[in-house]
C-alpha positions in Angstrom: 9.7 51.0 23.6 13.2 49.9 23.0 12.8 47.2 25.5 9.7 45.8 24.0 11.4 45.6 20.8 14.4 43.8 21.9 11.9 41.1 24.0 9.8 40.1 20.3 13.5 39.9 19.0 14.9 37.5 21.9 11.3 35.7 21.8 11.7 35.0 18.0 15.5 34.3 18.4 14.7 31.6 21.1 11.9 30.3 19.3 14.1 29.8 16.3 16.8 28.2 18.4 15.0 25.4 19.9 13.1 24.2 16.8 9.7 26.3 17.1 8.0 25.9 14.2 6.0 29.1 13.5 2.4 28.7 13.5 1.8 29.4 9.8 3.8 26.4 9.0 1.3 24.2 9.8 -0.6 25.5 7.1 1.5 23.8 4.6 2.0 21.0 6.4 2.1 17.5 4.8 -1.7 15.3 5.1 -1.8 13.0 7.6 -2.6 9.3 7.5 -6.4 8.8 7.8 -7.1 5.7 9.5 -10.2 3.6 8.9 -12.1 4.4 12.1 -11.4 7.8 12.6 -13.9 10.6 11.7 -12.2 11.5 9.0 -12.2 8.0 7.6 -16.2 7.3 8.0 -16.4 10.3 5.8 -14.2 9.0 3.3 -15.2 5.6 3.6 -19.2 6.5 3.4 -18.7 8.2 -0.1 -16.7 5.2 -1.6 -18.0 4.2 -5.1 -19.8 1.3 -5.5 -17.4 0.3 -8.4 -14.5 0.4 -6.1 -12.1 -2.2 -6.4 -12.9 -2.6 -2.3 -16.1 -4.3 -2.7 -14.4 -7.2 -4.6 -11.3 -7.1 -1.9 -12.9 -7.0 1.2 -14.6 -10.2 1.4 -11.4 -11.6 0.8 -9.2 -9.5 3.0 -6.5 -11.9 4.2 -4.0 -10.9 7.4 -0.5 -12.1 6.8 0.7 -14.9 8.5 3.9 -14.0 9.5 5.7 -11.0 9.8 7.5 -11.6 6.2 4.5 -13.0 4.3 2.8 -9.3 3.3 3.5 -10.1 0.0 1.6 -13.5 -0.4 -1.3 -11.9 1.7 -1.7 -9.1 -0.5 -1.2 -11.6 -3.7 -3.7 -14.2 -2.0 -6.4 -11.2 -1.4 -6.1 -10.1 -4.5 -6.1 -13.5 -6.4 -9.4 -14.9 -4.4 -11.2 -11.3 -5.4 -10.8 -12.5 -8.7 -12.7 -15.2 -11.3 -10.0 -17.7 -12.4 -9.6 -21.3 -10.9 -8.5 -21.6 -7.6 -6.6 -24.4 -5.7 -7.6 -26.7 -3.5 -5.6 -26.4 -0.4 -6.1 -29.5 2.1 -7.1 -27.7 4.9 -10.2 -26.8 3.4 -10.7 -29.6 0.9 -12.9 -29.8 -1.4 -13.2 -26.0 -1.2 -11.2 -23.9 -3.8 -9.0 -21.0 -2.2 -5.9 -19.5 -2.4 -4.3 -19.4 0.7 -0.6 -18.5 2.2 0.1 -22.0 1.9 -0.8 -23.2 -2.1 0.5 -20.1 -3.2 3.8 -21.5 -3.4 3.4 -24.1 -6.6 6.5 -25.9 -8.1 6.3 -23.0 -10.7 6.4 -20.0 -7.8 8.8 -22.1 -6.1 11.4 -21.4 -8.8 10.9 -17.9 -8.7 11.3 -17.9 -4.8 10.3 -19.8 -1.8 8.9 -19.5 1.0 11.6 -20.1 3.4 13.2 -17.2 1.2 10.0 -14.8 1.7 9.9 -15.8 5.3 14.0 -14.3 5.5 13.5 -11.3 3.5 10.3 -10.9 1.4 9.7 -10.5 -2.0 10.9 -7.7 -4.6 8.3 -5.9 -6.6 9.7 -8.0 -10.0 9.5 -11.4 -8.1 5.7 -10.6 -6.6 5.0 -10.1 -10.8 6.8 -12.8 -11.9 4.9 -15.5 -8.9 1.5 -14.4 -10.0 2.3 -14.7 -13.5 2.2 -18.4 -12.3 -1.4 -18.2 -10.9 -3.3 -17.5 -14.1 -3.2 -13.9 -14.2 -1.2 -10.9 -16.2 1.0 -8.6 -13.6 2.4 -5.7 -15.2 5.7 -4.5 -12.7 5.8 -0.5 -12.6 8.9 1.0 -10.5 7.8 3.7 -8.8 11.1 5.8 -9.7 9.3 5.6 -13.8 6.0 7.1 -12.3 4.9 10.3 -12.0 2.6 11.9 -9.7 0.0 12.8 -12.1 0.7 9.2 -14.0 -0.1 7.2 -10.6 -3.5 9.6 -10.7 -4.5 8.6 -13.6 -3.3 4.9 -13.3 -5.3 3.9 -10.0 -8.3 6.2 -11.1 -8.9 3.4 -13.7 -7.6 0.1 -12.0 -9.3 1.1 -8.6 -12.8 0.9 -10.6 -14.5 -2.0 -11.4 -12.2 -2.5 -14.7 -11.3 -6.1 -13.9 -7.8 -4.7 -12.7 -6.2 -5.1 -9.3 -3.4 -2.7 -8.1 -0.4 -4.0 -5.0 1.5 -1.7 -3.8 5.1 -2.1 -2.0 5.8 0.7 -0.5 8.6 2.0 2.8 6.0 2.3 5.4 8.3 5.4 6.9 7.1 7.9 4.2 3.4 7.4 5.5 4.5 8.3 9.3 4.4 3.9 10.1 6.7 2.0 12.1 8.9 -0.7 10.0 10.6 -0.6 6.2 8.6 -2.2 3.3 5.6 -3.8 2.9 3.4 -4.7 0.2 -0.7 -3.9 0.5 -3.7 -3.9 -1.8 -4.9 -0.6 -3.1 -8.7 -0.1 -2.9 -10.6 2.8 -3.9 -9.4 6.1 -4.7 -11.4 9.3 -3.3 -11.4 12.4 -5.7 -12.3 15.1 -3.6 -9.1 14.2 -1.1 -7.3 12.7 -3.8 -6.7 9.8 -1.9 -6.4 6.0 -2.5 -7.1 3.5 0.2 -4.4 0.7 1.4 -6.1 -2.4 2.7 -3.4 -2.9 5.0 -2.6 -6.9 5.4 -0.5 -6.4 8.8 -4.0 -5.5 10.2 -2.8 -6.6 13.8 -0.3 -3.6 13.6 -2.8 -1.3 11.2 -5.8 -0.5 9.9 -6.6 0.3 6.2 -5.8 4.2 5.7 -6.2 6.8 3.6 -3.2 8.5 2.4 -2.6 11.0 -0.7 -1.4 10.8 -4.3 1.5 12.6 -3.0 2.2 10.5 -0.1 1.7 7.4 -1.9 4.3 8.3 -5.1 7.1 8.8 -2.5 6.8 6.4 -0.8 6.7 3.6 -3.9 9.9 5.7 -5.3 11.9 4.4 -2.6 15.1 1.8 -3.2 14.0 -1.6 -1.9 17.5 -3.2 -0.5 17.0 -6.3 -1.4 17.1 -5.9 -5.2 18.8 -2.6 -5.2 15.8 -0.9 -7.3 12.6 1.1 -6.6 9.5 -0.2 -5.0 6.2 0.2 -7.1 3.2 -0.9 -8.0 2.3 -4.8 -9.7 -1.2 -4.2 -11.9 -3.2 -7.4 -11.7 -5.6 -8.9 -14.5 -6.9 -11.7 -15.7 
């Protein structure tokens, strides 16, 4: 008897040592990622509302150019998804679209430009203060003034069909991803998970994922190195 004690004690003792995480840890484990094409994403993705802000996205779903430009991708999907005039960019004259390209006016160019988004991207105060040049409002929150329960409530509304748009920049480490920030459009938002969608525009390197509330709030209330001040969210209307 005394021998089988002192094994469970060396078993647990060891097991402790080397990092063995008891199995009822799990249980409180933080949610994963869900990915688009996973099982878990077809369920999610088959009970999206039909007022979610990803019918209007979608069709306009734009990859980012370059490795720097996920800013302007997620500004250009978000600004073609919505009804205000449009440029005319020379590649596809006479046709009306924003692209990666017209995006930077004289106006934006004052704000920043695009060798300077190409070097280091673009701060969550900049990205508001360019589409303010496009013809729309863009309303900067920092994600350290933002509360879990407030972001709830936030994209709840703006992820309906409200006429609002949501961009998110975010430190891709606090979802599991490889790489530092990134800006994406938000899409829908799933109740039962309480989960929002990011229409990732680095689609070579991921698909759009699920991730929760919780997930989502720590990883806007991050400190962006650039500007020395949180990450966010930039609310889009016309």
């Amino acid at each position: 008897m005394k021998n089988f004690i002192l094994a469970v004690f060396l078993c647990a003792f060891v097991s402790s040592a080397f990092g063995e995480a008891p199995a009822a840890s799990t249980a409180s484990a933080e949610p994963t990622v869900v990915y688009w094409d996973s099982a878990e994403g077809k369920a999610l993705r088959a009970r999206m509302p039909a007022d979610a802000d990803y019918w209007q996205l979608a069709p306009n779903f734009t990859a980012q150019i370059t490795q720097s430009y996920c800013s302007v991708a997620s500004a250009v999907t978000v600004l073609n998804a919505m009804p205000i005039t449009k440029p005319v960019d020379p590649a596809y004259a006479p046709y009306a679209y924003f692209t990666q390209s017209n995006f930077f006016t004289p106006e934006v160019a004052k704000v920043i430009s695009a060798k300077t988004v190409m070097e280091m991207g673009m701060t969550r105060e900049q990205m508001a203060e360019t589409l303010s040049h496009q013809g729309v409002k863009a309303i900067s929150i920092a994600g350290d003034t933002i509360s879990e329960e407030g972001l709830r409530t936030l994209l709840k509304k703006a992820l309906g069909d409200d006429g609002q748009f949501v961009l998110a920049n975010y430190f891709r480490a606090n979802l599991g991803q490889v790489g530092g920030g990134h800006w994406s459009a938000l899409a829908a938002y799933d109740a039962q998970s309480d989960s929002v969608l990011i229409l990732d525009v680095a689609k070579y390197k991921y698909p759009p994922a699920w991730v929760s509330i919780s997930m989502l709030q720590q990883a806007i209330n991050t400190i962006d190195t650039v500007s020395n001040k949180a990450r966010g969210l930039v609310v889009v209307s016309k």
